[in-house]
C-alpha positions in Angstrom: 0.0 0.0 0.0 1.4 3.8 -1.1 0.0 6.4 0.9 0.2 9.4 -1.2 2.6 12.2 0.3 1.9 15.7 0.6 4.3 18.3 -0.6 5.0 21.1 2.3 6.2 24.5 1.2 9.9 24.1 2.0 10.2 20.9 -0.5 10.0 18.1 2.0 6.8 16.0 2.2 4.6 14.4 4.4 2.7 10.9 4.2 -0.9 12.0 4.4 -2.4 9.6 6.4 0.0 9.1 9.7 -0.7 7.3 13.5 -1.2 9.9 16.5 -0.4 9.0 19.8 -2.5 11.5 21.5 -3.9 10.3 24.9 -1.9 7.0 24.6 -1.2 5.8 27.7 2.5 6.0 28.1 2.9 2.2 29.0 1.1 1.1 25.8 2.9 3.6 23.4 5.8 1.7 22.3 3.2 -1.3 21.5 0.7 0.6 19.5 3.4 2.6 17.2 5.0 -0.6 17.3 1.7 -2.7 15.9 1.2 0.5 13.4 4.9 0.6 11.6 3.9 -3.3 11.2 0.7 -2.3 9.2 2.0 0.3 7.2 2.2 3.2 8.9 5.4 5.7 8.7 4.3 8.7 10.0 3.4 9.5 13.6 2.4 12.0 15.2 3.2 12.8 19.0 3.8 16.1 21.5 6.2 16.5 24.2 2.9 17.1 26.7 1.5 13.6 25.6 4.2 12.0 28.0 5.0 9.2 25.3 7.7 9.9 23.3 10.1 8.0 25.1 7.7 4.7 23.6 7.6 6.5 19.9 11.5 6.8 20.3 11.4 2.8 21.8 9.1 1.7 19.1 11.3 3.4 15.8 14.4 1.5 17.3 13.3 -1.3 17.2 11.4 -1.3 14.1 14.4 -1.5 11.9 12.4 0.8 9.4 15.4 3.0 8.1 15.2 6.9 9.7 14.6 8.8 6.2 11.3 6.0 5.8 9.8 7.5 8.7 8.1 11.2 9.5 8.1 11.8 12.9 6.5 15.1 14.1 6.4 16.7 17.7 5.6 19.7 19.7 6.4 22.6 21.5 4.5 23.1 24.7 3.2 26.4 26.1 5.6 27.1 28.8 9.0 26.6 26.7 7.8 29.8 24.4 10.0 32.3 26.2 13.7 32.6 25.8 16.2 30.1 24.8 13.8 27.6 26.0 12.1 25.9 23.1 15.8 25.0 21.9 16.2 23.2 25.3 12.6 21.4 24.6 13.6 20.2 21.1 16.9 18.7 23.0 14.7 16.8 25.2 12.0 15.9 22.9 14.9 14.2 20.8 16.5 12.3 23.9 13.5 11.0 24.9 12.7 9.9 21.2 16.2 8.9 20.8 16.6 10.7 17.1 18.9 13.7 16.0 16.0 15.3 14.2 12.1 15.2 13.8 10.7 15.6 10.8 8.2 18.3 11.7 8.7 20.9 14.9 5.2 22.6 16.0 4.5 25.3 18.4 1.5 23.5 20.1 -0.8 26.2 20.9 -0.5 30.2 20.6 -1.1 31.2 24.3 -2.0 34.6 23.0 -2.3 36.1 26.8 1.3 35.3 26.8 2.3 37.2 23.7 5.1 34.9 23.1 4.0 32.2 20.2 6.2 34.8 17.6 9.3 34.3 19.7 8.7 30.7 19.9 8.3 30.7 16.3 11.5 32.7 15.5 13.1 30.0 18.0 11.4 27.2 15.2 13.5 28.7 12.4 16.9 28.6 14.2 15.8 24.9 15.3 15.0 23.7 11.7 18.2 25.8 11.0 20.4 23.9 13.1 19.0 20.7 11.6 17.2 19.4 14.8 13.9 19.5 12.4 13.1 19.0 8.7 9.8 21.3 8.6 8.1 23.4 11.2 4.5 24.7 11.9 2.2 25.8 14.1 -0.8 24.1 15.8 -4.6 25.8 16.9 -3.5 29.0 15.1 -6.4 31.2 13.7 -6.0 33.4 11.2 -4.7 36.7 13.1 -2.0 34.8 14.7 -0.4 33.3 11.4 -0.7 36.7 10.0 1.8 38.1 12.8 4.1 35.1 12.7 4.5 35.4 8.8 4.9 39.3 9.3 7.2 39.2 12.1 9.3 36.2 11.1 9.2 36.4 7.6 9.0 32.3 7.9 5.7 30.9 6.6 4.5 27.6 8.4 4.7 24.7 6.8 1.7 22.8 8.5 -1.4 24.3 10.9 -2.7 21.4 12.8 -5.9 22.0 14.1 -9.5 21.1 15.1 -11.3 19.6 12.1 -14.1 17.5 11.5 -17.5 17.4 9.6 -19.0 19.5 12.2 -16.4 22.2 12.6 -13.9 22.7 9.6 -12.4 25.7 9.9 -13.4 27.4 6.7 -11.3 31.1 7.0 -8.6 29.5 9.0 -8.2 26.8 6.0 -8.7 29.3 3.0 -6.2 31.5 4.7 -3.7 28.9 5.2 -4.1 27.8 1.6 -3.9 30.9 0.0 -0.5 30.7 2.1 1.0 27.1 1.0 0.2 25.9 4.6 -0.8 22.8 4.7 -3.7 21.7 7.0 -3.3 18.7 9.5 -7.0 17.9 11.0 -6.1 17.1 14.7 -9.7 15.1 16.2 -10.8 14.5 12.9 -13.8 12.0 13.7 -15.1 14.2 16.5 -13.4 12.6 18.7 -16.8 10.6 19.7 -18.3 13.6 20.4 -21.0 13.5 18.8 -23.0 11.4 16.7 -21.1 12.0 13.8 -21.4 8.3 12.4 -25.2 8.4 12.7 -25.8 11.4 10.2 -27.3 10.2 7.2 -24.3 12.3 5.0 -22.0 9.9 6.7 -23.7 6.9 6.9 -25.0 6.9 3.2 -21.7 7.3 1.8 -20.4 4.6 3.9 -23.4 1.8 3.0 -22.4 3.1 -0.7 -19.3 2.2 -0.6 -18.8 -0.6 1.8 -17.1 0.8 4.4 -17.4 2.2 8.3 -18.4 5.8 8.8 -14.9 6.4 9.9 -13.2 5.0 6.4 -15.8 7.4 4.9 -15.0 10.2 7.6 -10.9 9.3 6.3 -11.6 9.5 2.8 -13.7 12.8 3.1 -10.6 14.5 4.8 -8.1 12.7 2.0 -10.2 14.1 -0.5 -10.3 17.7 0.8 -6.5 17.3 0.7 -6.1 17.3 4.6 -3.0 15.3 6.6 -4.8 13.2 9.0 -3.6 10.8 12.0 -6.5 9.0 13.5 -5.6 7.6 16.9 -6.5 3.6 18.5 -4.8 1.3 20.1 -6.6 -1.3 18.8 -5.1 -3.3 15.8 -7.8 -3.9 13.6 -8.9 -0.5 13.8 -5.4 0.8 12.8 -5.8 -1.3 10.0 -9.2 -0.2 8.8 -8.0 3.4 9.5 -5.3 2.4 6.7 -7.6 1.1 4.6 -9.6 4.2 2.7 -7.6 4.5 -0.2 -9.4 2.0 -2.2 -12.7 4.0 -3.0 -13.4 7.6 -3.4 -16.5 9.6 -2.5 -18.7 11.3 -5.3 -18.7 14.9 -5.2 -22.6 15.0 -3.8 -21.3 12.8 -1.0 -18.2 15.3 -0.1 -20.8 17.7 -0.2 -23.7 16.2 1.8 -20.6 16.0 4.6 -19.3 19.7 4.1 -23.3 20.4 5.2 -22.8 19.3 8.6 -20.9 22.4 9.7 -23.5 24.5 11.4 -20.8 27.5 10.7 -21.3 29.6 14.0 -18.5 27.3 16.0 -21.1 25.3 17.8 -19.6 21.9 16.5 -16.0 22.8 18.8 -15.5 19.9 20.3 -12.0 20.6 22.1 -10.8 24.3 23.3 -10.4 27.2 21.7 -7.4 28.6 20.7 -7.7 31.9 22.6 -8.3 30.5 25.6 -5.6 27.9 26.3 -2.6 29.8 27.7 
């Protein structure tokens, strides 16, 4: 199986479809990414707050997958913004993962009562600079804070990762970033059972039509909008059907009936907004 690659604005790329090991209890990490390199997977997706890169790290070594097969992405958390810090973070993100670089550096959130994501930002280029990272982006960024990171820094992202799913996608954050060359990374991109999601006739019609779960359908919709995604489980057979949605393709009334389920005022959030985690 080829899972297609996405070309990022720097000229590196990144498999579309990757493994995130978000809420992954630290003691099962280096199983799950384990069990998901076995099925096909080669790009994952972790954060130093998630507590489990030393299993990530555990789970590459012993893989015996060559390093440039892989695309490994962490994060910056919101109290290394300030100072010299977030080039102390990427040196202990990559001990614990035992690598010399990650593929993709991102600064987690923007804390915006703290003022500092465009210093932590700066700090990104020297990092990628250095060589510690391939590529770096930003994560839960709206649109007035990627404005003043490209103005400031002069650096545009290479990847926003945030909040998407049929019920809140982001329209002006995702036009903005694409009239940009940032690529979108849909973090939570089934809801994260939040809702009934599966039980909406959009979703479950194009499943039935094509033979597959509402989440392969869910997948596909996200492939097909051109958005990276890295569904989560630590349950084999549901890494595997995860893996398994590039063998149909949704009609465009069907990507449609799914773009309908975003009421549009914000209601369909289902994790916290940007401006308020600081």
């Amino acid at each position: 199986m080829t899972i297609p690659a996405i070309e990022l604005n720097d000229g590196h790329s990144i498999p579309q479809l990757g493994y995130g090991v978000f809420k992954v209890p630290a003691d099962q990490t280096e199983r799950a990414v384990s069990e998901a390199l076995e099925i096909g997977y080669r790009h994952i997706d972790t954060a130093a707050i998630y507590g489990n890169e030393e299993g990530v790290g555990a789970a590459i070594a012993s893989s015996g997958i060559p390093r440039d097969e892989l695309f490994v992405t962490t994060k910056l958390w919101n109290d290394r913004h300030h100072d010299d810090e977030p080039n102390a973070a990427i040196a202990e993100s990559l001990e614990r993962l035992g690598l010399e670089h990650v593929d993709l550096y991102l600064v987690h959130w923007p804390t915006p009562a703290k003022d500092d994501y465009v210093h932590a930002f700066s700090k990104l280029v020297e990092i990628r600079d250095a060589g510690l990272t391939r590529s770096i982006g930003v994560s839960n960024f709206l649109v007035p804070h990627l404005e003043r990171v490209v103005a400031e820094t002069g650096v545009t992202p290479a990847i926003n990762q945030i909040e998407l799913h049929p019920a809140y996608q982001q329209r002006d954050v995702v036009a903005w970033a694409t009239e940009h060359g940032i690529r979108i990374e849909s973090w939570g991109p089934l809801g994260q059972g939040k809702y009934d999601l599966f039980g909406t006739p959009a979703v479950a019609d194009a499943a039935a039509a094509h033979g597959v779960t509402p989440a392969q359908a869910v997948l596909r919709w996200h492939l097909q909008k051109g958005n990276i995604v890295f569904p989560k489980s630590v349950h084999p057979e549901r890494l595997r059907e995860n893996l398994d949605v590039f063998g149909f393709e949704l009609t465009d009334a069907e990507i449609a009936a799914i773009d309908a389920l975003d009421p549009l005022d914000g209601s369909g959030r289902v994790g916290s907004h940007p401006d308020d985690v600081n």
